[in-house]
C-alpha positions, 0 to 999 in steps of 0.5 A, a space after each residue: 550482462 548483470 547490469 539488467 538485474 541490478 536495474 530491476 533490483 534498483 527500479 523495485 526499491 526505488 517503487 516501494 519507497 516511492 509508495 510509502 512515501 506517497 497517499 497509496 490508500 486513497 480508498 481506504 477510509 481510517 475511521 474515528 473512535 466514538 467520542 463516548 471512548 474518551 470522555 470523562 467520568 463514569 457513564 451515567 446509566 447502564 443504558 449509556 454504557 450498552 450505547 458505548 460498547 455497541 459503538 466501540 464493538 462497531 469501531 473494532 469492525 470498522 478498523 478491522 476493514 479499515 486494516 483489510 483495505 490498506 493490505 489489499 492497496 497495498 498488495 495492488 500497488 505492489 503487484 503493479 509496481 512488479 509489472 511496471 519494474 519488469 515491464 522497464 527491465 524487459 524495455 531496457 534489456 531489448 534497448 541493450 540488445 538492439 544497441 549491441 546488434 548495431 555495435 556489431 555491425 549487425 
C-alpha cells in the first residue's frame, strides 16, 4: 500500500513549514551591533577607534555563536520532527493494518 509514504512525505513538509513558521530558536539570542558601528563622524582619537574595533571584533564572535545556535536548533527541531512524522506513519501503518485483519474477517 503506497498511501503510507505519501502520508510520511506530507506529514515531513507539513513540520518543516510548521517550524519555519514558528519561534524555533527561543534559545538562540540574536546580538546587537555596538552603537560605535553606526554613529556619525570620525572617531575622535585613536583610543576611541581601538574600543570600536574590540566591540565590533566581539560583535563578529557573538553573531558566529549566534548562527552556530540557530543551526543546532534547527537540526534539533528537524531531527524531532523525523522521529515524531515516522512515529505517526509507524501508527497510521499499524491502524491500517489492524483495519485490514478486520475487513478480512481476520
Amino acid at each position: 500500500m503506497r498511501r503510507p509514504v505519501k502520508l510520511a512525505t506530507a506529514a515531513f513538509f507539513g513540520a518543516v513549514a510548521t517550524l519555519s513558521s514558528s519561534k524555533v530558536f527561543a534559545y538562540c539570542s540574536e546580538p546587537s551591533a555596538p552603537s560605535c558601528a553606526s554613529r556619525f563622524g570620525e572617531f575622535d582619537d585613536e583610543w576611541e577607534f581601538d574600543r570600536c574595533k574590540r566591540e565590533m571584533e566581539s560583535y563578529k564572535d557573538d553573531v558566529e555563536r549566534f548562527i552556530g545556535c540557530n543551526n543546532d536548533e534547527a537540526e534539533a527541531a528537524i531531527t524531532k520532527a523525523r522521529e515524531d512524522n515516522e512515529s505517526s506513519t509507524s501508527e497510521y501503518n499499524d491502524a491500517v493494518e489492524a483495519f485490514n485483519r478486520r475487513a478480512r474477517g481476520g
